[in-house]
N, C-alpha and C positions, 0 to 999 in steps of 0.2 A: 632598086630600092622598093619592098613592100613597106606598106602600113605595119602588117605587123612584123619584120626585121627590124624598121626603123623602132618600134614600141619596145621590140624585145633591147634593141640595144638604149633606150633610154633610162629603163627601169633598172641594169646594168648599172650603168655610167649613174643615176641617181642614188643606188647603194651601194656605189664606191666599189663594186666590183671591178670597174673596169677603168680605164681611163679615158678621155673624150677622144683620143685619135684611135683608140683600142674598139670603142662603141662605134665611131662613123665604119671603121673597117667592118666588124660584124654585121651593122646595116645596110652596109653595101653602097654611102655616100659618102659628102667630106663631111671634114669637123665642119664647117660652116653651113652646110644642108641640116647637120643633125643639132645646131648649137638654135637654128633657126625652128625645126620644129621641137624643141624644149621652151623655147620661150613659147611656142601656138599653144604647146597643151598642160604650162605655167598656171595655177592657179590663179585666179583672182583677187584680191585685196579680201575680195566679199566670200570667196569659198576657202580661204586661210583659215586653219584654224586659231583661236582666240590665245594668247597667251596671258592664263588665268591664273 
């Protein structure tokens, strides 16, 4: 599992291309390695954009 397979399968799995056992396999971990760095690189309350 690199940085960037794990990136490439989240951006995936974020536009619904793919599904989350579909994204760990392309990443090369499990759902739980990949479900775990989705919440690390999760925005913040503070960089969310504002719903105006």
């Amino acid at each position: 599992m690199t940085s960037k397979s794990v990136a490439t399968a989240l951006t995936l799995y974020r536009s619904r291309t793919l599904t989350l056992k579909q994204a760990a396999t392309v990443g090369g971990c499990s759902t739980a390695q990949l479900e775990k760095s989705a919440r690390a690189f999760a925005p913040t309350p503070a960089e969310a954009p504002a719903d105006d």
